[in-house]
C-alpha positions as CSV (number, residue, x, y, z in Angstrom):
1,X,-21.8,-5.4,3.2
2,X,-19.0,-7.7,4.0
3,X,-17.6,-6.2,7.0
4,X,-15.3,-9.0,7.6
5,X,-13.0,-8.7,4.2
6,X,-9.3,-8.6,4.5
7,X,-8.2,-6.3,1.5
8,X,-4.7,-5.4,2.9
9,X,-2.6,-3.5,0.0
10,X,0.9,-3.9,2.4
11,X,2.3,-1.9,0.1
12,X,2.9,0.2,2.4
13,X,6.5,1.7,2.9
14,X,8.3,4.2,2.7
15,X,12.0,3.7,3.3
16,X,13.0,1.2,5.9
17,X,15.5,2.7,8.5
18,X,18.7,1.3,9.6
19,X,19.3,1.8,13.4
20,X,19.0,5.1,14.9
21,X,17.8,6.9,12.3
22,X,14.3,8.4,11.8
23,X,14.3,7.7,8.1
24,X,16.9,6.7,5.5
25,X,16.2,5.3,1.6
26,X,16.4,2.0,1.7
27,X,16.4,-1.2,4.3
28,X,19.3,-2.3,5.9
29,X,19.1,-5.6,8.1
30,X,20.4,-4.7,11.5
31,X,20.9,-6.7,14.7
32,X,18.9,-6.7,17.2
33,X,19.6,-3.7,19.8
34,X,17.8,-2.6,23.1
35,X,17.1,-4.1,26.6
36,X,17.8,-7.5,27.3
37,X,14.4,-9.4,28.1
38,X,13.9,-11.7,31.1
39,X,14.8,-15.3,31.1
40,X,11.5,-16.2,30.6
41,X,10.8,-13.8,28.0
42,X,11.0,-13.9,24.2
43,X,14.9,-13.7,22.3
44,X,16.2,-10.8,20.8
45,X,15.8,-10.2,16.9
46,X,18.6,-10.8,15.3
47,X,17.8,-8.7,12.6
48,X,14.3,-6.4,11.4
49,X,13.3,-4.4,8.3
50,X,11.5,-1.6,8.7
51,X,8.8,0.9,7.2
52,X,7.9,4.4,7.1
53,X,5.8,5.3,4.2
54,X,4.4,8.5,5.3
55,X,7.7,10.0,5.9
56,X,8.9,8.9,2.3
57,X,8.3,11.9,0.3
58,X,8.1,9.8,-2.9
59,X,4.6,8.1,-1.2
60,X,3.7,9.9,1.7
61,X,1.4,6.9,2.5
62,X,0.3,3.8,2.1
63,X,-2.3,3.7,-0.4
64,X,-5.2,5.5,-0.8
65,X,-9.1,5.1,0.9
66,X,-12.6,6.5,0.1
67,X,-12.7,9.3,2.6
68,X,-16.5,11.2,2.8
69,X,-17.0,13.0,0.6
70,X,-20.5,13.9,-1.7
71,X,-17.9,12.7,-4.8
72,X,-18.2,8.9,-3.6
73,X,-17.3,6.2,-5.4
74,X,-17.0,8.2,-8.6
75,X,-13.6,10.4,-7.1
76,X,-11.8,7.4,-8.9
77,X,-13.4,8.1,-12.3
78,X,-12.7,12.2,-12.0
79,X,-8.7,11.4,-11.0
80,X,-8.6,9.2,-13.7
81,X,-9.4,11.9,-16.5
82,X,-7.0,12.6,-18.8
83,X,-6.4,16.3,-19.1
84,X,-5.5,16.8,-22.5
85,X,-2.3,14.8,-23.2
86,X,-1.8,14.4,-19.8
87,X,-3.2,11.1,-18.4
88,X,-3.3,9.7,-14.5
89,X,-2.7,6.5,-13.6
90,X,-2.0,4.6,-10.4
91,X,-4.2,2.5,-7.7
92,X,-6.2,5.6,-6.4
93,X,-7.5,6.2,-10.2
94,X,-8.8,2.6,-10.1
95,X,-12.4,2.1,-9.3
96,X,-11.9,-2.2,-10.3
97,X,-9.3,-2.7,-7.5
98,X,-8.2,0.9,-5.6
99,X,-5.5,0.3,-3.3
100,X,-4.1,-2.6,-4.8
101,X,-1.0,-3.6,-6.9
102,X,-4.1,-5.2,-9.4
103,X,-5.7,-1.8,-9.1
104,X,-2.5,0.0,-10.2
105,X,-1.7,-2.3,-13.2
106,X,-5.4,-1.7,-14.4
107,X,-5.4,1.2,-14.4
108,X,-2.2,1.9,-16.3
109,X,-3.0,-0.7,-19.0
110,X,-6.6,1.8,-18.7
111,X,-4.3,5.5,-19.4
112,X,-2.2,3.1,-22.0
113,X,-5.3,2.3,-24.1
114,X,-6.7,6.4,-24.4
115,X,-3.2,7.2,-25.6
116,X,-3.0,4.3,-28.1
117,X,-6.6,5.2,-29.3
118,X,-5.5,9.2,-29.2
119,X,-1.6,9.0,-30.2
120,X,-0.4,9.2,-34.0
121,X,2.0,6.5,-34.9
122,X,5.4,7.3,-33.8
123,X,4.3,9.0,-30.8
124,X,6.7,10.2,-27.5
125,X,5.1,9.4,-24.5
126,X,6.6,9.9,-20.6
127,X,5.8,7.9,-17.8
128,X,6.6,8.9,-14.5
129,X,6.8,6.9,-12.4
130,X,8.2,2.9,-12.0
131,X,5.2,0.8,-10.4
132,X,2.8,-1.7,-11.7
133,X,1.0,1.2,-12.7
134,X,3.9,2.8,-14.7
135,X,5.7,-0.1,-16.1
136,X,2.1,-1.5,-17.0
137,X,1.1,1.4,-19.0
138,X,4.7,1.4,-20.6
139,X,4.9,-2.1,-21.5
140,X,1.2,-1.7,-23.3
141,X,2.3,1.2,-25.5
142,X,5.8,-0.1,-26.3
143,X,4.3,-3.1,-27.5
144,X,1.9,-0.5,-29.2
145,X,5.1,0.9,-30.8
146,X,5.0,4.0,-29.3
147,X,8.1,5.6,-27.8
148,X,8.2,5.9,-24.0
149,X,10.3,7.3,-21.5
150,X,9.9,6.1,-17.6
151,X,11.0,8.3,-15.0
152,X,11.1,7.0,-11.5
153,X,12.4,9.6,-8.6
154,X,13.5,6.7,-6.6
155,X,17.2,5.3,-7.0
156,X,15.1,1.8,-7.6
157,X,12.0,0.9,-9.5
158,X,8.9,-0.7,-8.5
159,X,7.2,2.1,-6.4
160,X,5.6,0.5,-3.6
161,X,6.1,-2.8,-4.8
162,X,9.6,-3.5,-2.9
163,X,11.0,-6.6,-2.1
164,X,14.1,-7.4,0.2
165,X,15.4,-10.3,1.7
166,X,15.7,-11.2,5.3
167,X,17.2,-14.6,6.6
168,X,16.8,-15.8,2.2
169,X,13.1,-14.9,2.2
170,X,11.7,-12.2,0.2
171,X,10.0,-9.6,3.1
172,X,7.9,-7.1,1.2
173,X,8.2,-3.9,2.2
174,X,5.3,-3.1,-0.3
175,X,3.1,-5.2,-1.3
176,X,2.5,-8.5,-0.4
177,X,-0.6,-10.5,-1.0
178,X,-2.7,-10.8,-4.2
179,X,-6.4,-9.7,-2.9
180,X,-8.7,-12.1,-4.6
181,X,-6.9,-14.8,-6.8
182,X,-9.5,-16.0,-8.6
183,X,-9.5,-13.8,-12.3
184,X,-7.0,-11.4,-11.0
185,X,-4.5,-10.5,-13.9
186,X,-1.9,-10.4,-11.2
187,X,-2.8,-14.4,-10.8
188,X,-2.0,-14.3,-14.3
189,X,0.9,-12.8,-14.1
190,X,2.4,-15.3,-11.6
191,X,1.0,-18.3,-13.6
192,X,3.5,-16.8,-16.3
193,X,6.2,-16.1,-13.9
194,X,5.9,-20.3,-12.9
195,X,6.4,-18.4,-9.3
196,X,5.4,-20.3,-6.0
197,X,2.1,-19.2,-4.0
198,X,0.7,-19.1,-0.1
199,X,-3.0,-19.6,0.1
200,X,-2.8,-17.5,3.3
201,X,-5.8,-18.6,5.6
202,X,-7.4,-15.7,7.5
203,X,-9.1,-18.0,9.9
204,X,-6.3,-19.6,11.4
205,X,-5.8,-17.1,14.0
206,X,-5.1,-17.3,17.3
207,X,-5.7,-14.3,20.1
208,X,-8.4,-13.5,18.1
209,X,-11.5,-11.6,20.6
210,X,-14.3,-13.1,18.8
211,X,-16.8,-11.7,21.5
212,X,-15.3,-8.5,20.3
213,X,-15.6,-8.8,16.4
214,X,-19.0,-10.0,17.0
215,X,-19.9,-6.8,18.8
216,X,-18.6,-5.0,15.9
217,X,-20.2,-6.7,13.6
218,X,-23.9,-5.6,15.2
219,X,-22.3,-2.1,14.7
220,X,-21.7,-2.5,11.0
221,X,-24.6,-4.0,10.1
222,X,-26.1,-0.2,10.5
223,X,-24.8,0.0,7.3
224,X,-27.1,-1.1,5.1
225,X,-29.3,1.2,6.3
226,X,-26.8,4.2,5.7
227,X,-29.1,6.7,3.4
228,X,-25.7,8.2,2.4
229,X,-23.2,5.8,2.6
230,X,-20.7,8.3,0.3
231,X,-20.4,11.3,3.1
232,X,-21.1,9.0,6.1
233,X,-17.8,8.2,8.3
234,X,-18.0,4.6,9.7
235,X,-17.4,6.3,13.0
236,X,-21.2,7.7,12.9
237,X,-22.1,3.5,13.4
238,X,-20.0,3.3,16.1
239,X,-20.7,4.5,20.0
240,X,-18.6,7.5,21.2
241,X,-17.1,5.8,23.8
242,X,-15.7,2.3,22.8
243,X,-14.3,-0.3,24.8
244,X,-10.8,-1.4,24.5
245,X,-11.9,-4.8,22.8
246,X,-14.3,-2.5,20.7
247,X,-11.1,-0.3,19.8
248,X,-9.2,-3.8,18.9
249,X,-11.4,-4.6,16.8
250,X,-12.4,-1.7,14.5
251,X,-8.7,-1.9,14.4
252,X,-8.3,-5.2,13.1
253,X,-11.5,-4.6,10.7
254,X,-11.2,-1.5,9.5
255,X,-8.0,0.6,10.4
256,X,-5.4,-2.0,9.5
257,X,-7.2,-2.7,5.8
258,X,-7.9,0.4,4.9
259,X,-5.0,2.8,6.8
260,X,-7.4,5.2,7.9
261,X,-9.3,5.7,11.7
262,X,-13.3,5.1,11.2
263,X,-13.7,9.1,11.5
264,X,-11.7,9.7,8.4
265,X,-13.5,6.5,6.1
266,X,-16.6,6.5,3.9
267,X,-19.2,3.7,4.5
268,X,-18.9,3.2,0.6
269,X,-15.6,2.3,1.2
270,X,-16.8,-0.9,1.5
271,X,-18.4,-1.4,-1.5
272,X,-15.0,-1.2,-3.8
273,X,-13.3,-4.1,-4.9
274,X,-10.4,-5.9,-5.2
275,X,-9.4,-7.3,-8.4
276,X,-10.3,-10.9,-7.8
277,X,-12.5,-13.1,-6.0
278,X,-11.6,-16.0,-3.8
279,X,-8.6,-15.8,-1.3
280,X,-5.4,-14.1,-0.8
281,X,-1.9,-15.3,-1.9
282,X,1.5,-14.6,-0.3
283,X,4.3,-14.7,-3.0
284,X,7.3,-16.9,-1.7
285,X,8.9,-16.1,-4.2
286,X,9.0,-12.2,-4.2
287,X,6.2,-9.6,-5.6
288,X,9.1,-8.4,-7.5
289,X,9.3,-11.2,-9.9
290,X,6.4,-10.0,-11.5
291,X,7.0,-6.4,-11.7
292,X,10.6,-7.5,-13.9
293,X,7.9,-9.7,-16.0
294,X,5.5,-6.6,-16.4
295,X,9.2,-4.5,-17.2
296,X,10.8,-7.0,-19.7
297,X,13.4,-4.8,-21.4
298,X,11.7,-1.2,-21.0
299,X,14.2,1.0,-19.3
300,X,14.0,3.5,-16.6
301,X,15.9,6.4,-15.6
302,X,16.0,6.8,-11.9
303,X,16.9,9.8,-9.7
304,X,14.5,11.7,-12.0
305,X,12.3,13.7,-9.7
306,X,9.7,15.5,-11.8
307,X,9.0,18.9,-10.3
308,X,6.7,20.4,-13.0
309,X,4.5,19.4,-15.9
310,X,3.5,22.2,-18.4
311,X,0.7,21.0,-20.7
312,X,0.1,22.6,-24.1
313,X,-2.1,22.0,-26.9
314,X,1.2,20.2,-28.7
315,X,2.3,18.2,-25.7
316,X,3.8,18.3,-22.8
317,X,7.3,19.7,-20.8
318,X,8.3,18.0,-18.0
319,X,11.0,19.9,-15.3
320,X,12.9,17.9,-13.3
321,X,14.6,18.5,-10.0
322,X,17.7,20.5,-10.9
323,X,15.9,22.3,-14.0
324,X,16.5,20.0,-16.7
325,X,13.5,19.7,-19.1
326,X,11.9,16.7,-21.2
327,X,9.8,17.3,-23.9
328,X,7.4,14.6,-24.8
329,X,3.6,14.1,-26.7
330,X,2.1,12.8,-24.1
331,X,2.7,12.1,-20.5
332,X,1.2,9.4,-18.1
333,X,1.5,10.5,-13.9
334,X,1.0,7.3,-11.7
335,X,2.6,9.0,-8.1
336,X,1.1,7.6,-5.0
337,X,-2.4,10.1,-3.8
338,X,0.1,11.6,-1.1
339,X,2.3,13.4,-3.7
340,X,-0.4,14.5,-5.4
341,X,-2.3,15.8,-2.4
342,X,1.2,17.4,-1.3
343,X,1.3,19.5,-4.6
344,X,4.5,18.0,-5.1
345,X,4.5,18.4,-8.4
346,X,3.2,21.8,-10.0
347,X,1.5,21.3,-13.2
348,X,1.0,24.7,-15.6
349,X,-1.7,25.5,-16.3
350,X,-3.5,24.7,-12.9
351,X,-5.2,21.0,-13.0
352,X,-9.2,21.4,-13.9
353,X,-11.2,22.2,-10.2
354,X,-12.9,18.6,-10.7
355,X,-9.6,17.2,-10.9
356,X,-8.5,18.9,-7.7
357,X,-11.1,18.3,-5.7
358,X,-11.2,14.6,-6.5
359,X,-7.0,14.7,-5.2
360,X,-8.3,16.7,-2.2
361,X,-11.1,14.3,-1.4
362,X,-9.4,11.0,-1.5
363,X,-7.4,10.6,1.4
364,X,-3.9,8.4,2.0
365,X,-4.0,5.9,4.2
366,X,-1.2,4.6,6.4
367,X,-0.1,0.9,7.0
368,X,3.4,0.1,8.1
369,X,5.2,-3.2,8.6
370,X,7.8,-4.5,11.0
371,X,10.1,-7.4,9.5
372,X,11.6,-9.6,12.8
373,X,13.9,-11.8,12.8
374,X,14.6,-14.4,15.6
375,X,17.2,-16.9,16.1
376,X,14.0,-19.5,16.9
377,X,10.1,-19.5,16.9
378,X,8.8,-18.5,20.6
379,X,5.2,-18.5,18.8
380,X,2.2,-20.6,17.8
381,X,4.3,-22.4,14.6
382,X,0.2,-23.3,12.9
383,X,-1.3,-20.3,13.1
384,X,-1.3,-18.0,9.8
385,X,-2.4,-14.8,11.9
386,X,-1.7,-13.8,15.3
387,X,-4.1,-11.2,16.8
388,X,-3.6,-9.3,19.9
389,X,-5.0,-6.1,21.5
390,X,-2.9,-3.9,24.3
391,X,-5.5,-3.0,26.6
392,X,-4.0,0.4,26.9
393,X,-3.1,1.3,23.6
394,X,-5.9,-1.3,21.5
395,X,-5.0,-1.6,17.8
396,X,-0.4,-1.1,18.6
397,X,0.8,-4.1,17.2
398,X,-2.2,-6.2,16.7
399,X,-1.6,-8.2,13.8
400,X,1.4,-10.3,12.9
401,X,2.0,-12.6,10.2
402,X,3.7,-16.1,11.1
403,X,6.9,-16.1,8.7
404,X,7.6,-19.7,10.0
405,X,4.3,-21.1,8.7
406,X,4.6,-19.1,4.8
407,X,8.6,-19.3,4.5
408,X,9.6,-21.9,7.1
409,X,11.7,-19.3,8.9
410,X,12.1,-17.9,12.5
411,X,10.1,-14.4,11.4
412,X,7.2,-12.3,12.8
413,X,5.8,-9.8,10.6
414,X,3.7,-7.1,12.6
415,X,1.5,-4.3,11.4
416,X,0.3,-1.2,12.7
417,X,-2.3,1.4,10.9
418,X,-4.0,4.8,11.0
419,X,-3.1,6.4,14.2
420,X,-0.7,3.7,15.6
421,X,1.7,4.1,12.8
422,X,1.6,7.7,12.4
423,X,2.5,7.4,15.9
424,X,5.5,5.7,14.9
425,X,6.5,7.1,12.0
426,X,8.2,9.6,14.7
427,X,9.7,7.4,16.3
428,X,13.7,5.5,15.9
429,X,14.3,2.5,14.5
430,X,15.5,1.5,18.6
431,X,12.2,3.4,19.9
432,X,10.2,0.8,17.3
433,X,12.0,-2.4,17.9
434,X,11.5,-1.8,21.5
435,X,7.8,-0.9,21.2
436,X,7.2,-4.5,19.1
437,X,9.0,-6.5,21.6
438,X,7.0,-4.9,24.6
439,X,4.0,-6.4,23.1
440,X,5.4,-9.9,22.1
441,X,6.7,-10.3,26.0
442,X,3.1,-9.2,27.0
443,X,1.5,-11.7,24.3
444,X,3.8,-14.3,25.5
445,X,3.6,-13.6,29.5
């Protein structure tokens, strides 16, 4: 077991909020509000993006994570299943790279190959949904000269890839890093874009509590000797009560990779992989220049909320909100794990047990990301990662991503995960702002 592996899927969002507001669809650059430090305390942003994933109702999380469960490893494999002509795709049906933009273009290149075996020539298929996983799968069978429709409920495409731009760099509000370069077809990809890359170096960290990782480390070593890693929380290796170090660090570790608190997490999460080997990439040039590659010229009708999927022996009828109907031979679904879990959309008949209690059992994590912007750098310019841990409140706002060192710009990008960000999901864009700066004037005391 590697317990040390940084497989961050960042792709995280739901709709960034402009000021005030709870929620809203889309980012909106706003300056810097709230109290007015001390003299001798960090600047003002002059402008933020952020996140809220699990109150977007076209995610409702971040990505998904192995939760315990006596289904283990192999939930992937019983999402995946077609059901007839209906076919799942997405990141939580991918056993190669689960919770990764690699993972969901696998996997809908996967659902593309069974229809292309399956379909007659000629063949109408639907696609809902506007991600790697979607626009992979429909690329795959266009090419395969099949005819495909791509629905996307969003007024853009791309799913939880999403790039925008803050002070001319491209801030992900989905996705950011490719896990694993090394034979990852999203390497590929950005070799064919001729895109720009950030080997993005893990190591150099500062405020990192290495007595504390260590500590954890002789925790997770227990797993190896886990007789059922599938149904066995990582919480069950840890002590009941944990110091606040302790707390910092299953929070760097564990909660901020995978979205999920130790209690809710399978010890076999550990064992899945990522796409790649090697290290990670940051994109300078935006994740969604490879999402238009993957597109080309495939269209995509947004605003199309699908509501209900009937499945017959012929094909299949899609209703979308407003009660408009598609008719089609064959349709691929690649929504996030949260929709599915929310029964957002009703399918008729009733999905097959197995494939309902492989939705139930996978669980949807939570990561969301704070985009600052400052009108100079108050922080370590060298390091790649700054760590941090509130002694009250271990694992709020303890990792942040030096913008000045990837993009050569004034900008912090800080994290938080499982229980910190559904703690802040609730909160305003003001409320969150302020909460961020609290901790950069107590890093910076």
């Amino acid at each position: 077991m590697t317990a040390m592996t940084r497989r961050w899927f960042l792709t995280v969002t739901g709709a960034a909020v402009s000021a005030g507001a709870t929620s809203a669809c889309g980012p909106t650059p706003t300056r810097g509000g709230g109290a007015q430090p001390h003299a001798s305390s960090p600047p003002e942003p002059v402008a933020f993006l952020r996140t809220s994933w699990s109150t977007d109702p076209f995610a409702l999380g971040s990505y998904s994570y192995l939760a315990p469960s006596p289904l283990g490893v192999s939930v992937r494999e019983k999402l995946a299943a077609p059901v007839g002509r209906l076919h799942f795709a997405g990141e939580a049906t991918s056993g190669e790279a689960p919770a990764t933009q690699t993972g969901a273009l696998l996997s809908g290149r996967r659902a593309a190959a069974e229809i292309i075996k399956a379909a007659r020539p000629g063949e109408h298929v639907t696609v809902v949904g506007s991600g790697f996983s979607g626009l992979g799968c429909a690329r795959d069978l266009t090419d395969a000269g099949l005819r495909v429709t791509v629905l996307e409920g969003r007024d853009r495409i791309g799913g939880r890839t999403w790039t925008e731009h803050l002070d001319g760099i491209p801030a992900e509000m989905g996705a950011s890093w490719i896990h694993g370069h090394k034979g990852n077809p999203m390497t590929k990809l950005l070799r064919e874009t001729g895109g720009l890359s950030y080997p993005f170096d893990y190591d150099n960290a500062v405020g990192q509590d290495k007595k504390a990782l260590a500590e954890l480390e002789t925790y997770l070593a227990k797993a190896e000797g886990v007789e059922d890693p599938d149904t066995t929380p990582f919480s069950a290796l840890l002590p009941r009560k944990m110091s606040p170090a302790l707390r910092y660090a299953v929070s760097s570790v564990l909660v901020q990779e995978y979205g999920a608190e130790p209690e809710q997490l399978a010890v076999s999460a550990e064992e899945e992989g990522t796409g790649g080997r090697g290290g990670d990439l940051l994109l300078p040039d935006g994740y969604d220049s490879l999402l238009a590659h993957v597109r080309g010229g495939i269209p995509v009708r947004t605003g199309a909320i699908v509501t209900r999927i009937a499945r017959s022996p012929g094909g299949v009828t899609l209703t979308l909100t407003g009660g408009e109907t598609l008719r089609a031979d064959r349709c691929v679904v690649t929504v996030p794990i949260g929709v599915l879990k929310a029964r957002k959309i009703a399918f008729q008949p009733e999905l097959p047990a197995q494939k309902r209690e492989a939705i139930d059992a996978l669980g949807s994590g939570l990561l969301d990301k704070l985009w600052l912007q400052f009108p100079s750098v108050f922080w370590d310019k060298d390091a790649d990662l700054i760590e941090w841990f509130d002694p009250d409140d271990p694992g709020r706002w303890s990792l942040w991503v030096n913008g000045h060192r990837a993009f050569g710009k004034p900008i912090l990008l800080g994290f938080n995960a499982g229980r910190p960000a559904h703690d802040h999901a609730r909160l305003t864009d003001r409320q969150v702002v302020e909460s961020a700066m609290d901790a950069l004037r107590r890093m910076h005391a």
